[in-house]
N, C-alpha and C positions, 0 to 999 in steps of 0.2 A: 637301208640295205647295206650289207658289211660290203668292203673293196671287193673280197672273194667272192660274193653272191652276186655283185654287177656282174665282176670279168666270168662267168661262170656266163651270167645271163644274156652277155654279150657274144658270145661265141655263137659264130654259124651254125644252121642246124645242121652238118653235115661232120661236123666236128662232134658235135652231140653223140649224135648218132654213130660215129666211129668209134669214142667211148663208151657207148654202152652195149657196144657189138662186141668190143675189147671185154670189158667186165665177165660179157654173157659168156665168154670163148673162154677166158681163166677159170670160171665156176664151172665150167663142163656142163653145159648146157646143151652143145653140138657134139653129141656122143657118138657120130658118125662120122665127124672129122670134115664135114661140111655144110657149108650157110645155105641157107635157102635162100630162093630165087629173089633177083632184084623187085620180081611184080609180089612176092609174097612178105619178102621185108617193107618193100612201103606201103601194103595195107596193114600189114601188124603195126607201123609205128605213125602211121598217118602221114606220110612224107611223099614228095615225088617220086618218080622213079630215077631221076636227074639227081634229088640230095642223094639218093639208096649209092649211085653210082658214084657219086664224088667222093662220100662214105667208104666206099670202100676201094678206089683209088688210094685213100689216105691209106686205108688196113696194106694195103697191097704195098706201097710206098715202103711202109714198116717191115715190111717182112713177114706181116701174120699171115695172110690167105694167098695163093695162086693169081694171077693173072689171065689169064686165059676167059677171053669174052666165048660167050655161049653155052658154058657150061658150068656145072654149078664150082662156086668158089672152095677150095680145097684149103683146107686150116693148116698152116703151116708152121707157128708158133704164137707163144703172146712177149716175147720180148721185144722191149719198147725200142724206138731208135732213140739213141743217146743225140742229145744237142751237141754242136761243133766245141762249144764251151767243154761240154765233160770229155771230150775224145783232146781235147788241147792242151787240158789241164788235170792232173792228176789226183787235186785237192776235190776239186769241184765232182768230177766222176765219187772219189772214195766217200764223200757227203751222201752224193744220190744214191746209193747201193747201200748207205744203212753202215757204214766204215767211219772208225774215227781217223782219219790220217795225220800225220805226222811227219818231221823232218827235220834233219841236222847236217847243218851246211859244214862239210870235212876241210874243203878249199874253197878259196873265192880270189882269182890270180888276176890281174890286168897286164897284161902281159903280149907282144907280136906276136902273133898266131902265126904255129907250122904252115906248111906251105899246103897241108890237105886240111886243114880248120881255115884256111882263109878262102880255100876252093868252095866248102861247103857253104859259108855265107856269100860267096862271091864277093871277097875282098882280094885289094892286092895283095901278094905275096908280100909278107911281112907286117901286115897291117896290124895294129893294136885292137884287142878283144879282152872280152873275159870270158874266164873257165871258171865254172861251178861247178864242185863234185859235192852230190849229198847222198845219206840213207834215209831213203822212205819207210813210214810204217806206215801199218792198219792196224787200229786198236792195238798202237804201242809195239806190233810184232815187224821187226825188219823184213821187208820185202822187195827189195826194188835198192839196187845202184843208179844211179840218175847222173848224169855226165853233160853240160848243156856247154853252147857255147854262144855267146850274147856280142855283135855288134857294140861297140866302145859307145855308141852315144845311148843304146839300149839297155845295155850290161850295168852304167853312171846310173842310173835310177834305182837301180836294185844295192848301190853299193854303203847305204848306210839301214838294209836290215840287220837282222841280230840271227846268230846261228841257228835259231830254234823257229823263224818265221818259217810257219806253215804252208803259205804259200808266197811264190815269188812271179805266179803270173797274174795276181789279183792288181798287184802295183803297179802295174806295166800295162792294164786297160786301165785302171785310175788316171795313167798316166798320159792316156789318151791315145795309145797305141792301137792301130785296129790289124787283128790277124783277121785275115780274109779265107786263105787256103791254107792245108795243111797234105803234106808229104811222107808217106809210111811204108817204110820196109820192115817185114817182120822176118827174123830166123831165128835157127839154135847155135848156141858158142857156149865154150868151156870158159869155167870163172877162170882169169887170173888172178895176180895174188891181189892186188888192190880189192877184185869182189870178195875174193876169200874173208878178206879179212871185214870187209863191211857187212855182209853177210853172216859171217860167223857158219861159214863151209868150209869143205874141203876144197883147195885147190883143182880144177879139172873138172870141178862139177858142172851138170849141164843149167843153164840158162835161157830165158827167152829173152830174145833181144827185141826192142821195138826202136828204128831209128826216124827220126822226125824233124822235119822241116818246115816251119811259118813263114807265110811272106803276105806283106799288106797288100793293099787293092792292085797298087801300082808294080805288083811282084817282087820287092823291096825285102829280102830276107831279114828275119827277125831272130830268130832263133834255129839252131841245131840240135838234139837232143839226143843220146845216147841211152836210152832204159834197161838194166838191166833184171828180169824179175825171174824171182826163183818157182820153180814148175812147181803146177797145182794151184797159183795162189789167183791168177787172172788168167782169161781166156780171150780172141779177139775172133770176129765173125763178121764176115763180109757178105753181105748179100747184092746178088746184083741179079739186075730185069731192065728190058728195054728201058722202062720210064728211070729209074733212078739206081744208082749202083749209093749202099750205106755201109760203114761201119760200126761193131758196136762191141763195148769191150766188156768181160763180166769176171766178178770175183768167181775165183777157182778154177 
């Protein structure tokens, strides 16, 4: 049996079955916009009504069906929730969505951080950092200013890639780094000229901003991140329910 056909064969049946609830829900199979009843899902697939429900726990978890006990589960989408890896990492996301990504490192500075970059890692005032400014692509197309600011013994790991490394958070779990949580504000800002000119815009143009902050287990800031992405080209969607609040971020 191939590695794929174990870890396939290994997975709970409740996993199973949340996948092929997910298939059945993409193919339009529930042309009514809702699942049929727990007792009638685990005679069709031969399961408990315990896996039916953990089954779709998971579905609910995601964001595809409604919550609401009692009554029948309400389809609410099929986009998948993104792993903490692809919402962290910009390479890894543009991979999973079928994107070539790209990047070219403009600065890479080590240098005492302003007195509001050493606030946002929680350093002293004055403390030594490094500043990354790059431009992102997808399949080769500029999209995204990226602005990071790296802790000095974080930042030294990163500082013999080459302009054109694709990513700079793959070395930094190599490197044995664990991000734990991650921190996001999103809004709109007008480019200034630094975007203008990475971009290749017009000064003033509108932008979406995503600002972001990692910190390990021990809440130990890792990174600050400044994104700057041009409208239309990604979107972000928050869902939240009692059981789990998710985010998930999509081309266009």
């Amino acid at each position: 049996m191939a590695v794929g056909d174990a870890s396939a064969a290994a997975r709970p049946q409740y996993r199973k079955l949340a996948a092929n609830l997910r298939e059945a829900i993409a193919s339009g199979a529930y042309q009514d916009g809702r699942l049929p009843s727990e007792e009638t899902l685990a005679a069709q697939h031969g399961m408990s009504r315990g896996t039916v429900r953990q089954a779709l726990a998971l579905l609910r978890a995601n964001g595809v069906v409604t919550s609401r006990r009692g009554t029948p589960r309400v389809i609410l989408g099929t986009a998948r929730t993104q792993s903490f890896y692809e919402l962290m990492s910009f390479t890894s996301w543009a991979r999973a969505v079928g994107e070539e990504p790209g990047g070219h490192t403009l600065a890479f500075e080590h240098r005492p951080g302003e007195p509001w970059e050493c606030a946002q890692l929680d350093l002293e005032p004055g403390s030594m950092l490094y500043f990354v400014l790059r431009a992102r692509t997808l399949s080769r197309v500029p999209v995204m200013a990226e602005r990071t600011l790296y802790p000095e013994a974080v930042g030294r790991v990163l500082a013999d890639l080459g302009p054109d490394a694709i990513s700079h958070m793959d070395p930094l779990v190599d490197e044995g780094l664990i991000f734990a949580d991650l921190e996001h504000s999103i809004d709109l800002i007008s480019a200034n000229a630094e975007d203008a000119r990475i971009l290749d815009i017009p000064q003033g143009s509108p932008l979406l901003r995503e600002r972001r902050r990692a910190t390990d287990p021990s809440g130990v800031v890792l990174h600050w991140s400044d994104d700057r992405f041009l409208p239309g080209t990604v979107s972000f969607t928050v869902h939240s329910s009692a059981a789990v609040t998710s985010m998930s971020r999509r081309r266009g």
